[in-house]
MDAnalysis code that builds the backbone (N, CA, C; Angstrom):
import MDAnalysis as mda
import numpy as np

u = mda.Universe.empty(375, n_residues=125, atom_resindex=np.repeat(np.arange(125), 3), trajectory=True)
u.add_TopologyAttr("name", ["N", "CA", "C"] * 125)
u.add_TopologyAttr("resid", np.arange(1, 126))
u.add_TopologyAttr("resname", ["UNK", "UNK", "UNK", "UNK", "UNK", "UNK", "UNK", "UNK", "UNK", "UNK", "UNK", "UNK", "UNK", "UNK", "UNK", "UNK", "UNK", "UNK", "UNK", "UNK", "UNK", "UNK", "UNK", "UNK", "UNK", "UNK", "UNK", "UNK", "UNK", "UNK", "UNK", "UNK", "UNK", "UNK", "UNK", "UNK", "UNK", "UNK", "UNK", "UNK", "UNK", "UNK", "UNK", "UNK", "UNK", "UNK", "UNK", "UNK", "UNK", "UNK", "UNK", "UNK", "UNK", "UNK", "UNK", "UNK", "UNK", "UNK", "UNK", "UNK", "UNK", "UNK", "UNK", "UNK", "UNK", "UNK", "UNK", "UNK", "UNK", "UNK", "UNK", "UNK", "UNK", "UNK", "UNK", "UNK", "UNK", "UNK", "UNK", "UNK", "UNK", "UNK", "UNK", "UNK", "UNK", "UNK", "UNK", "UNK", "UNK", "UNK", "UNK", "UNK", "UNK", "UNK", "UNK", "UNK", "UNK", "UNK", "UNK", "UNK", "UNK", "UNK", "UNK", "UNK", "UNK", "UNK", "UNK", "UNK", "UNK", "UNK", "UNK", "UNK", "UNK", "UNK", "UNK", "UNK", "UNK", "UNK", "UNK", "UNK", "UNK", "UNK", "UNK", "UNK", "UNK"])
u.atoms.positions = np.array([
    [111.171, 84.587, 115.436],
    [111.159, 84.437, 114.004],
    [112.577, 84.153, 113.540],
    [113.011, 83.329, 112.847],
    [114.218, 82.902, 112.369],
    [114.605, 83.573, 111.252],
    [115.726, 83.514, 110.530],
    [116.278, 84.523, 110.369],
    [116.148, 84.566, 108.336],
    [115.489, 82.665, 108.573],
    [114.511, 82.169, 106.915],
    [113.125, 82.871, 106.924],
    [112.576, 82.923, 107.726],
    [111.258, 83.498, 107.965],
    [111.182, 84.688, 107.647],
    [110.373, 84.976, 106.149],
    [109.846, 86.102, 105.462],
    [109.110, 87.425, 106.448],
    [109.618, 88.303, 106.560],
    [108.574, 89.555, 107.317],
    [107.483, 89.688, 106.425],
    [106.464, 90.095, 107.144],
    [105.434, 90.472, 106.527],
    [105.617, 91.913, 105.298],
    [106.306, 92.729, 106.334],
    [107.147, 93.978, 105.138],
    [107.861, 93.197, 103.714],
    [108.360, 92.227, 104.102],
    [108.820, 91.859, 102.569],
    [107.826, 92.232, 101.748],
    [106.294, 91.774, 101.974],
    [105.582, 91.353, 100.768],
    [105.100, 92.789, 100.134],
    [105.801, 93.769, 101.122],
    [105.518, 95.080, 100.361],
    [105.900, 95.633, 98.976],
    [104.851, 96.064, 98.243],
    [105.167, 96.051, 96.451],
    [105.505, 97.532, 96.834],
    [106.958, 98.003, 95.935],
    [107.617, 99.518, 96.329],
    [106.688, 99.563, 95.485],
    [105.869, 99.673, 94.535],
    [105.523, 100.239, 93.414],
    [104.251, 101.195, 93.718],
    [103.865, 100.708, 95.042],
    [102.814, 100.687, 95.678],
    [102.865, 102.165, 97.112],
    [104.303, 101.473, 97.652],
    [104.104, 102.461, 98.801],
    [104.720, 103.570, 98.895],
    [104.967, 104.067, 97.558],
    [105.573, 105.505, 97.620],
    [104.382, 106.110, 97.782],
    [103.917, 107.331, 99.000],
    [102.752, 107.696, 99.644],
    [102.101, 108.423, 98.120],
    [102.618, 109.390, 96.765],
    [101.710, 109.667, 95.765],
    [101.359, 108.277, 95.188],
    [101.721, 107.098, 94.876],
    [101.348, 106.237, 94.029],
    [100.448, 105.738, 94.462],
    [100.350, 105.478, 95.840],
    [99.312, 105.029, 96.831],
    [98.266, 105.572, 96.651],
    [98.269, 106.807, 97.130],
    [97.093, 107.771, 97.026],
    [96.259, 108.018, 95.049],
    [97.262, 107.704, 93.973],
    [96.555, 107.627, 93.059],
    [95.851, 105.997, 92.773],
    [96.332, 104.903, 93.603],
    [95.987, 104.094, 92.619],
    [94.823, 103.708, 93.641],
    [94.969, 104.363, 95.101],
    [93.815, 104.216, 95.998],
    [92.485, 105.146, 94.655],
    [92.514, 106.234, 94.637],
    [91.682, 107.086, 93.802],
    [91.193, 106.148, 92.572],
    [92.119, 105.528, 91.666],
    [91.877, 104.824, 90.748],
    [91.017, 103.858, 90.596],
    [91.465, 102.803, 92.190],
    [90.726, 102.383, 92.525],
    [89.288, 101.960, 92.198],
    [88.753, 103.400, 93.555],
    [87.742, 103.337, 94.347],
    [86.677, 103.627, 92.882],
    [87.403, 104.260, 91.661],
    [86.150, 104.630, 90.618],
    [86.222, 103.403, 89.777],
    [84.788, 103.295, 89.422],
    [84.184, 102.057, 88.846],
    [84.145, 102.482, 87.335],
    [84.646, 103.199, 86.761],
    [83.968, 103.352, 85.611],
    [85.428, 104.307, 85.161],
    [86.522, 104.814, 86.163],
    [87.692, 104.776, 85.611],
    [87.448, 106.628, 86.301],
    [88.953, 107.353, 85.921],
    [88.693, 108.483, 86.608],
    [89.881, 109.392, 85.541],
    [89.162, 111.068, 85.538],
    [89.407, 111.665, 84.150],
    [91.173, 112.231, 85.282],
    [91.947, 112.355, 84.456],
    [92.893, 112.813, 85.059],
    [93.340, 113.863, 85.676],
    [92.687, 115.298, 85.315],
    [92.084, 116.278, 85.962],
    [91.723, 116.026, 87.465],
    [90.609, 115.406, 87.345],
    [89.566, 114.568, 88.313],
    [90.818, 114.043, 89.785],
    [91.812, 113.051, 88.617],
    [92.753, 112.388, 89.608],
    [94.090, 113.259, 90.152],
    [94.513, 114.381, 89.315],
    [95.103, 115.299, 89.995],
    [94.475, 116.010, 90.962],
    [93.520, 116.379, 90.995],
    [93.129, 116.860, 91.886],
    [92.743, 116.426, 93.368],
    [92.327, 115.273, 93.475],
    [91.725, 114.087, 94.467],
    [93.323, 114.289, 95.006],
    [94.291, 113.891, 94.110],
    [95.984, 113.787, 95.038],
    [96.602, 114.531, 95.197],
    [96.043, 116.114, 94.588],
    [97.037, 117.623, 95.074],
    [98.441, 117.223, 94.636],
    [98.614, 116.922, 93.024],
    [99.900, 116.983, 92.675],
    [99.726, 117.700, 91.364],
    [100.882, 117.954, 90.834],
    [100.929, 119.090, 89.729],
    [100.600, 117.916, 88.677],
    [100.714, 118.463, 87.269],
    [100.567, 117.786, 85.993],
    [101.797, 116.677, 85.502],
    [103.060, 117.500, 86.095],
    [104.000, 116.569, 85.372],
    [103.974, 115.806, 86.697],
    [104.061, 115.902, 87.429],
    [104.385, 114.292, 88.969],
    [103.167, 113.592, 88.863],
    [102.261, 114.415, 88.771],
    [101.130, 112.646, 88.359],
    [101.530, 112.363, 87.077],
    [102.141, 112.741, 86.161],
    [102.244, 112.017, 84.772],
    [103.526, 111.217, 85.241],
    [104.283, 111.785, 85.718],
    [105.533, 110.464, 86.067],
    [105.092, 109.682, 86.606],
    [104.328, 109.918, 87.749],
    [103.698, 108.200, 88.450],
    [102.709, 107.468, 87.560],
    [102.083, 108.037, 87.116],
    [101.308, 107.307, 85.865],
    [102.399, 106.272, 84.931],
    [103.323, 107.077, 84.526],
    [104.227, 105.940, 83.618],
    [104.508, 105.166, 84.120],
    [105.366, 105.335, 85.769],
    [105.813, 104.459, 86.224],
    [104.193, 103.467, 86.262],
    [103.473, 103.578, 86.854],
    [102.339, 102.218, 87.139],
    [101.781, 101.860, 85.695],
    [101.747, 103.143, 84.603],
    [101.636, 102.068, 83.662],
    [102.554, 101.397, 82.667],
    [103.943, 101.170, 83.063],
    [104.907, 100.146, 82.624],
    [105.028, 99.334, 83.724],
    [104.462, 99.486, 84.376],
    [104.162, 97.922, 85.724],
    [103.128, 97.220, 85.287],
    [102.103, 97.931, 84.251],
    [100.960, 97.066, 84.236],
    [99.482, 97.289, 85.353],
    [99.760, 97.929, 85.903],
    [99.009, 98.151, 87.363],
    [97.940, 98.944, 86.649],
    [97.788, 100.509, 85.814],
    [96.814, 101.236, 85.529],
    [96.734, 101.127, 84.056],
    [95.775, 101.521, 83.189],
    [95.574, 101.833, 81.726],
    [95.298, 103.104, 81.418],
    [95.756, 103.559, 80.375],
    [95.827, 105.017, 80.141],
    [95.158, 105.003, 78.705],
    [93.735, 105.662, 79.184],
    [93.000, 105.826, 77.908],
    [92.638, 107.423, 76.929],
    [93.074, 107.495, 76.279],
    [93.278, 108.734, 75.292],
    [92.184, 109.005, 74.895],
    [90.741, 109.856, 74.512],
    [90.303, 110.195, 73.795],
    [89.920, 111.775, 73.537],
    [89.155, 111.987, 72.707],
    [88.164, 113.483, 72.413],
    [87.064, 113.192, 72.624],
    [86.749, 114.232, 73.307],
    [84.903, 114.451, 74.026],
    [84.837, 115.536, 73.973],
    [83.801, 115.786, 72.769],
    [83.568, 117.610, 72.415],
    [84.646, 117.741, 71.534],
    [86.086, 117.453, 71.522],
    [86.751, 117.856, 70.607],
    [87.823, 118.452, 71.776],
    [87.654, 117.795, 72.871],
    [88.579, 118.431, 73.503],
    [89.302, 116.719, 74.048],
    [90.574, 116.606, 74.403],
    [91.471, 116.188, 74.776],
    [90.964, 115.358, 75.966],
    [90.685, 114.069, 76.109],
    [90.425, 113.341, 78.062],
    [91.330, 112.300, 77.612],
    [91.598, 112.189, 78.911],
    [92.313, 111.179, 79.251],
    [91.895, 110.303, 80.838],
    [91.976, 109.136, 80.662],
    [91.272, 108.248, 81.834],
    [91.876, 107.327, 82.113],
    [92.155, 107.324, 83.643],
    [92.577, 106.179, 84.241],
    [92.154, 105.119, 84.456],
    [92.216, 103.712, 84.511],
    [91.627, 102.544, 84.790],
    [92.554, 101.925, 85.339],
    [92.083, 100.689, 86.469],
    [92.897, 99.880, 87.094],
    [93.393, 98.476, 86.451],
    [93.917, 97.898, 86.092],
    [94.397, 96.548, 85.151],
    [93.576, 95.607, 85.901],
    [93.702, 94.381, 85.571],
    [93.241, 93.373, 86.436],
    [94.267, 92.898, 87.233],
    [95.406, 93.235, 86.817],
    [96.580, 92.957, 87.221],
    [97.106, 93.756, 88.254],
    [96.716, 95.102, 87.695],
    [96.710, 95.690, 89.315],
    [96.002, 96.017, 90.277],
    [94.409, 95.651, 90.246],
    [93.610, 95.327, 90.771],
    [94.500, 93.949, 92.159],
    [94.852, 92.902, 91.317],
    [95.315, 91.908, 91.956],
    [96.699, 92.666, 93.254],
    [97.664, 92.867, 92.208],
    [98.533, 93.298, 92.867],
    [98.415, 93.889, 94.014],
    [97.447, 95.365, 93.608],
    [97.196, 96.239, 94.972],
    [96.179, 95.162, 95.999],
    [95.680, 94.531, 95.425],
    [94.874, 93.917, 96.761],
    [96.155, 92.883, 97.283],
    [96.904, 92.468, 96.801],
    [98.018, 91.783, 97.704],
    [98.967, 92.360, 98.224],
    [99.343, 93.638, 98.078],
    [99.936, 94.635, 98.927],
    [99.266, 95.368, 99.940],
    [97.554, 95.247, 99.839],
    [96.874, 95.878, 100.999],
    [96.644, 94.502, 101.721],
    [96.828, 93.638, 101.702],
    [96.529, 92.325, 102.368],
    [97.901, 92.780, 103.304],
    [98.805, 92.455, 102.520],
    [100.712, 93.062, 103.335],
    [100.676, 93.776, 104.311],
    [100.578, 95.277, 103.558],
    [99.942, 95.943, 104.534],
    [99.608, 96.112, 105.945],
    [98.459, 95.466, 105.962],
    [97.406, 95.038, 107.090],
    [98.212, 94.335, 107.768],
    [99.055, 93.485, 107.596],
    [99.644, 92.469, 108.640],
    [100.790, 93.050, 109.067],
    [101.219, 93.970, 108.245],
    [102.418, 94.885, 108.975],
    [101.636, 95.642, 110.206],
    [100.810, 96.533, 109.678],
    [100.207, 96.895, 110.845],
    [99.516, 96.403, 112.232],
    [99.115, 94.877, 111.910],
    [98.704, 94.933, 112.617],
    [99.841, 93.717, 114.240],
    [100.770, 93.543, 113.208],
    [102.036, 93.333, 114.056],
    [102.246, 94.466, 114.957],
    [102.595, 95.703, 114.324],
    [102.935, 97.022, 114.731],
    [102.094, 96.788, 115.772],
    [100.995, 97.171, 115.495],
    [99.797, 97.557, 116.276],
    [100.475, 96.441, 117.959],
    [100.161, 95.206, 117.517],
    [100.311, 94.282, 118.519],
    [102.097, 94.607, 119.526],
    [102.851, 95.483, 118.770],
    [103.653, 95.803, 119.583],
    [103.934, 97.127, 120.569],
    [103.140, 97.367, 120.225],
    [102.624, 98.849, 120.855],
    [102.902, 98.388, 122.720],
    [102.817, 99.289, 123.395],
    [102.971, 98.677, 124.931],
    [101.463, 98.891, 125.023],
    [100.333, 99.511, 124.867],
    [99.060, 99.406, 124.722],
    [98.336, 98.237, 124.662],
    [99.237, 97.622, 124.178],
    [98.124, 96.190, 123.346],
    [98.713, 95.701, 124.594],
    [99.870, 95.250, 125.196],
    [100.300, 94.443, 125.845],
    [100.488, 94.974, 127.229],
    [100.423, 93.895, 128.140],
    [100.059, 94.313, 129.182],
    [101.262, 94.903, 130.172],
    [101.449, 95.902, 131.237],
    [102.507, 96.149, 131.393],
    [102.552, 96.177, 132.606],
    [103.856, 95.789, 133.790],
    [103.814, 96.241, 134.699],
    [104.103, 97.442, 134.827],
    [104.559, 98.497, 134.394],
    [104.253, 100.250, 135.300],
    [103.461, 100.860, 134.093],
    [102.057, 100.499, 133.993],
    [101.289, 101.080, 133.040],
    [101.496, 102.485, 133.851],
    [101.325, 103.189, 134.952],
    [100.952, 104.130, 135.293],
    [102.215, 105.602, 134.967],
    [103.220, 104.829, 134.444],
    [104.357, 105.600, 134.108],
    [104.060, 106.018, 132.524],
    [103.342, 105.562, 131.939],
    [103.275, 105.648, 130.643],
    [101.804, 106.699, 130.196],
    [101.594, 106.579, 131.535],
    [100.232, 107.718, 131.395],
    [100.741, 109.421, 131.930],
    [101.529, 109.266, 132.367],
    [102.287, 110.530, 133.255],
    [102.721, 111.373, 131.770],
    [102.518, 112.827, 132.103],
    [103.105, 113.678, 130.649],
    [104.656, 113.886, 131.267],
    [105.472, 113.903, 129.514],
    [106.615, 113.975, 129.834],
    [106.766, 115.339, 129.550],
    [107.850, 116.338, 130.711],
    [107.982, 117.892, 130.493],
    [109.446, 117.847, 129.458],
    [109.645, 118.260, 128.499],
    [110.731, 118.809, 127.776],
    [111.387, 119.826, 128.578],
])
C-alpha cells in the first residue's frame, strides 16, 4: 500500500468509536420507534450526566434527535436516529468491517504458516 493510499481506519468517524457512543447509538439504533432515555441509560450502564454529555455531543453532530415531552404529566424524553446519522453510522460500520476484516486476514491463523505447530504449544510465564 503506498503511502497516498487511504487505510481503511481512516474512514473511521471518532464520533462514533468512542466505545459509550457506540454502544448508545448501536441502542438507538436497533429501536424503531425511538428509545425513552431511562430505557437508553440503562441498555449502556452509564450514569445520567455521561449519557447526557454523549447525547450533546451526537446531537450537535446531527447523528440523534432529542425529543422532549409529558406523558401523564411526567417529564420523557426520546431518542431518535437522524437520517443523517442513520447514514453516517452505516458508513462507519461499513469502515469498520474492513478494518476488521484486514485484521482478521492478518492474524497468523488465516495465513498459512510454516511452524504452525509452535503456535499451538502453551507458553509457561
Amino acid at each position: 500500500m503506498s503511502a497516498d493510499t487511504p487505510l481503511p481506519s481512516d474512514a473511521l468517524a471518532r464520533i462514533f468509536h468512542e466505545p459509550n457512543r457506540l454502544a448508545i447509538v448501536s441502542a438507538v439504533c436497533a429501536a424503531d420507534r425511538g428509545i425513552a432515555f431511562t430505557a437508553l441509560r440503562d441498555a449502556c450502564g452509564l450514569t445520567d450526566g455521561n449519557l447526557n454529555r454523549h447525547l450533546k455531543v451526537l446531537e450537535e453532530a446531527g447523528v440523534i434527535r432529542v425529543d422532549k415531552a409529558f406523558v401523564d404529566d411526567r417529564p420523557r424524553t426520546t431518542l431518535r436516529l437522524t437520517k443523517k446519522g442513520f447514514s453516517r453510522f452505516s458508513d462507519y460500520l461499513a469502515a469498520l468491517g474492513a478494518v476488521l476484516e484486514r485484521a482478521r486476514a492478518a492474524l497468523p491463523a488465516a495465513r498459512p504458516m510454516a511452524n504452525a505447530a509452535a503456535w499451538a504449544k502453551p507458553v509457561r510465564a
